[in-house]
C-alpha positions in Angstrom: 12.9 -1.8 -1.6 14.7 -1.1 -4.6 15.1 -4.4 -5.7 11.2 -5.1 -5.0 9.9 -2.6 -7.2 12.3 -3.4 -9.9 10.8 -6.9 -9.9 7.3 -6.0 -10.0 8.0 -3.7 -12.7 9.6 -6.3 -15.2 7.0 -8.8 -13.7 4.4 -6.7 -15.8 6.6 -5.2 -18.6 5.0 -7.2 -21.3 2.0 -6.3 -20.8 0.2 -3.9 -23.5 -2.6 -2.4 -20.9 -0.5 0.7 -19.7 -3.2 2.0 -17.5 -3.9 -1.2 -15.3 0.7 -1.4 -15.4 1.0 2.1 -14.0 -2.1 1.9 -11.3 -0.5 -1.7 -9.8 2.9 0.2 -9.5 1.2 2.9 -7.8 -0.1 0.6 -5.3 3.3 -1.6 -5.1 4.7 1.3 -3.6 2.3 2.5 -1.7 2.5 -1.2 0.0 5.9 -1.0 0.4 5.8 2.5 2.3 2.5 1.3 4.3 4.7 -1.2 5.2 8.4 0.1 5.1 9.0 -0.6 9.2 8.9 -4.7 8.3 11.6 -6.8 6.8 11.7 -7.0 3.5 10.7 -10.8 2.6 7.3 -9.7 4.4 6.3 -7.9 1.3 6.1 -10.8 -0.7 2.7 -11.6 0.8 0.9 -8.2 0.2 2.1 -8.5 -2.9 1.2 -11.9 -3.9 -2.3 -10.6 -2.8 -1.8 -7.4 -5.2 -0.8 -9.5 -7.8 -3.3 -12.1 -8.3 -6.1 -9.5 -7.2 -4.9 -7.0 -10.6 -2.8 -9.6 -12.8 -4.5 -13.4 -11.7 -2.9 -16.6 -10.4 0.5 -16.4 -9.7 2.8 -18.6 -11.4 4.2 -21.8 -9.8 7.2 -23.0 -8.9 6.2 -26.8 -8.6 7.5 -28.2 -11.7 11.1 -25.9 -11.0 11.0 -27.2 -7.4 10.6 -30.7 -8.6 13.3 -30.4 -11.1 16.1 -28.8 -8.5 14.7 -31.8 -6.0 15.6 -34.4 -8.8 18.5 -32.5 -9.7 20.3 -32.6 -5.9 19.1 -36.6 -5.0 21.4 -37.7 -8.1 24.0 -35.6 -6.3 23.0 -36.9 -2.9 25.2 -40.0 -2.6 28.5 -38.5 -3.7 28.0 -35.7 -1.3 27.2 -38.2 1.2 30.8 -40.0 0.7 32.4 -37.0 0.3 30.6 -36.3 4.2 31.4 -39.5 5.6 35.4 -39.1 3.8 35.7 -35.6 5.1 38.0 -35.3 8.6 35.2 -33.3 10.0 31.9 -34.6 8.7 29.8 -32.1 10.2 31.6 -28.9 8.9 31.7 -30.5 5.8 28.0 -31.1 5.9 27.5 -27.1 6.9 29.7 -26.6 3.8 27.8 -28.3 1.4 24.4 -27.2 3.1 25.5 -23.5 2.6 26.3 -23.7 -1.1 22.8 -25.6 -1.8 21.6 -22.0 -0.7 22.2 -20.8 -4.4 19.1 -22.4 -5.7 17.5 -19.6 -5.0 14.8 -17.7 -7.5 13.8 -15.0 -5.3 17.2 -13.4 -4.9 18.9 -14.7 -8.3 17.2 -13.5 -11.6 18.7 -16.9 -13.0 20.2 -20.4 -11.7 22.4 -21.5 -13.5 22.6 -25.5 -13.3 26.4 -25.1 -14.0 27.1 -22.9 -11.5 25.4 -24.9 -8.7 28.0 -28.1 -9.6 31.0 -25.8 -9.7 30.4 -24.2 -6.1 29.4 -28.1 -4.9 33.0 -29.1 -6.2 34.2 -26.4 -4.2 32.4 -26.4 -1.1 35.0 -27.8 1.3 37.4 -25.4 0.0 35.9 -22.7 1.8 35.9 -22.7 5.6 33.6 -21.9 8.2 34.2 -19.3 10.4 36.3 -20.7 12.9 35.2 -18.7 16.0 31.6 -19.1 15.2 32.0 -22.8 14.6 33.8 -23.3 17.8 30.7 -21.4 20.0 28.1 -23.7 17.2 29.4 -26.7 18.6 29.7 -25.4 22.6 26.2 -24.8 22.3 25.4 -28.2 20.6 27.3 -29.9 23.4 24.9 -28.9 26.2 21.4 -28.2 23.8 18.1 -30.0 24.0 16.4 -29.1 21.3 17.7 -27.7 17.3 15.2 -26.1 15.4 16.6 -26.1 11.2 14.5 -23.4 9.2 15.1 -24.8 5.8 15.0 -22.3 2.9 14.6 -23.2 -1.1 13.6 -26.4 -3.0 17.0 -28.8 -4.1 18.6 -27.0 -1.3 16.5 -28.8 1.4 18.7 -32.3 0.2 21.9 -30.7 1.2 20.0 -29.5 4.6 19.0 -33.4 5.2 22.4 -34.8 4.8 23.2 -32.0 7.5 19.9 -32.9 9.6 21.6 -36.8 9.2 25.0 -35.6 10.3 23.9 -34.0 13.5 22.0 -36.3 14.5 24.8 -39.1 14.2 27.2 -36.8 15.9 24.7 -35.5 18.8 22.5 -38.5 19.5 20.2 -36.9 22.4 19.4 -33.8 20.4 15.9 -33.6 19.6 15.9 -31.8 16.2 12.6 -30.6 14.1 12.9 -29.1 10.5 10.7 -25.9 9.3 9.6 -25.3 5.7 7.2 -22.9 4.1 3.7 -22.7 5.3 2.6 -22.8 1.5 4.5 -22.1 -1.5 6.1 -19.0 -2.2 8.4 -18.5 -5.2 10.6 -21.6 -4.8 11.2 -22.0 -1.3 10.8 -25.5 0.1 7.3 -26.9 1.8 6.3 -29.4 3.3 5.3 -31.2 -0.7 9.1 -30.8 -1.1 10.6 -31.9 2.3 8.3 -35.4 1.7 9.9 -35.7 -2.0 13.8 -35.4 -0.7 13.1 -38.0 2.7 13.6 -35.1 5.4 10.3 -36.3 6.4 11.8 -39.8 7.6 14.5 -38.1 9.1 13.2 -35.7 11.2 10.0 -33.9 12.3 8.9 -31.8 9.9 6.5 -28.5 10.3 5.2 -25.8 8.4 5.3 -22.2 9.5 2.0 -21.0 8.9 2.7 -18.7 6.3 3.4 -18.4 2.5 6.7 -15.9 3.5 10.3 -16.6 1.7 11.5 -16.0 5.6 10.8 -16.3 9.4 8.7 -13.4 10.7 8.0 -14.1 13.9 4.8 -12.0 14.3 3.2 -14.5 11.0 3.9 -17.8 12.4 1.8 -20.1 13.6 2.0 -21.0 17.2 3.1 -24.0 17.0 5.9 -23.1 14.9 6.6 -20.2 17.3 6.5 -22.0 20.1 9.0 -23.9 18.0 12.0 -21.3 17.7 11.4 -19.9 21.1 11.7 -23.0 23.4 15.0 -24.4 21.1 18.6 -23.8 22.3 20.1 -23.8 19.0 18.4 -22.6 15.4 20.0 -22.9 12.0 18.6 -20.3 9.5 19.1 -20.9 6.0 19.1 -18.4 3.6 19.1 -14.5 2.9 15.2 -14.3 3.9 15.7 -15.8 7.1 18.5 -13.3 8.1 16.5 -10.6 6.8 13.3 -11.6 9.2 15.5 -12.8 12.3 18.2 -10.6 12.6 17.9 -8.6 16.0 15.6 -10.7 17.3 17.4 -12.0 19.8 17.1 -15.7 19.5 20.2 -18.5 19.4 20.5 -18.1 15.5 22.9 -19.5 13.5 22.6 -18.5 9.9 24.4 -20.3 7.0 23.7 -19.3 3.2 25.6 -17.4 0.7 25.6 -13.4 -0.4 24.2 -14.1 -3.6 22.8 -10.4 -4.5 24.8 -6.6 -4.1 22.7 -5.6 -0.8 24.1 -8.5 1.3 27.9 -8.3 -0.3 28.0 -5.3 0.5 26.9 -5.9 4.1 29.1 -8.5 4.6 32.3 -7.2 3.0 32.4 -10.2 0.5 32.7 -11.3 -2.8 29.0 -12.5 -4.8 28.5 -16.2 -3.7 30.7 -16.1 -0.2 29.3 -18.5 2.1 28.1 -16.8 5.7 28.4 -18.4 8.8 27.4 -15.9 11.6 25.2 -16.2 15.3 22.7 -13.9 15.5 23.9 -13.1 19.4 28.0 -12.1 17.9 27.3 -11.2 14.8 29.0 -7.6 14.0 27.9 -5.5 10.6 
């Protein structure tokens, strides 16, 4: 909560009308404590709808999403060969796929280009959980049906080559992909999942709902229906922990502690990379 209001406040600092700056902060927070018994990602859309009702259109993130999309297909083919070189392509996949998590506006006040390449150089450096990886690929070995909830723009590449690995690896596993019902700050839709291929990898579907996360309550039924009837579900990113966990579902999440709230959850340094099912996870 804190960080939310801190955002909203420096997303109105510069401007001069100090009446219409202090009444939208006294309805941020009376949002946030009419709804303080949901995850936090869920604010985002009562706020969007605060915001462009008292301040106008929200920015976009198109031309950033476009850029970071750009940015990770030049990168695609050496992390391809460095997939296909590794011992085990598919952690390494899962490695690479975890550190894309970085490009990530809503939890990092900046991306920094450079440090994007320097955690891609040292992806495979840092394991996966062991024990965790071992029940991942029990599960894969008698699954039907993966569901992959994608997370941010440029990411979404890494998440492909993954989407690519698993299917080479696991042949009879039907797998659909899930991005953003509409944009919402840079997370990946179904705009951005046509610009890196995913498309003509995999089914792709939208969840309904402009959310930077996976509340089950929002989604559409379709993409409800989705997550309940798979075996196995990767979650990408911080949001998607935040509007899974405890609900019980065969979750595997993979992203990196990028802000203090979820180092200090974890134990881990800023940038760790998190491998965890939702069913053994302990905190």
């Amino acid at each position: 909560m804190s960080c939310i209001v801190r955002r909203e406040e420096e997303k109105i600092r510069p401007l001069s009308d100090e009446t219409l700056k202090k009444e939208y902060m006294v309805r941020v927070l009376g949002l946030l404590s009419e709804h303080s018994g949901e995850p936090a990602p869920v604010a985002s859309v009562y706020l969007k709808e605060l915001g462009e009702e008292m301040l106008g259109a929200t920015p976009s993130f198109r031309e950033i999403n476009k850029g970071y999309n750009r940015l990770m297909l030049l990168t695609e083919p050496d992390l391809r060969e460095k997939i296909a070189a590794a011992k085990d392509p598919l952690s390494a996949a899962m490695r690479y796929a975890r550190v894309g998590n970085y490009i990530d506006f809503g939890a990092m006040e900046n991306v920094d280009k450079e440090v994007l390449e320097g955690l891609l150089d040292r992806a495979l450096e840092e394991e996966l959980d062991p024990g965790t990886y071992a029940a991942f690929l029990a599960d894969l070995e008698k699954a039907e049906r993966l569901v992959y909830l994608t997370d941010n723009c440029g990411e979404i590449v890494a998440d492909k080559l993954l989407i690519e690995e698993l299917k080479r690896r696991y042949p009879g596993l039907s797998i659909t992909a899930v991005v953003r019902g509409a944009e919402t700050i840079n997370d990946a839709t179904l705009i951005d999942a046509e610009e890196v291929g995913l498309t003509d990898v995999v089914p792709v579907m939208g969840s309904g709902v402009a959310l930077p996360g996976t509340y089950l309550p929002f989604l559409s039924g379709e993409a409800r229906d989705a997550l309940t009837g798979a075996d196995v579900i990767i979650a990408k990113g911080q949001g998607n922990f935040e509007t899974l966990h405890e609900c019980g579902l065969n979750i595997y999440y993979l992203f990196l502690c990028k802000c203090e709230l979820f180092t200090r959850r974890f134990g881990m340094k800023q940038y760790a990379g998190i491998f965890a099912n939702e069913r053994r996870i302990l905190l």
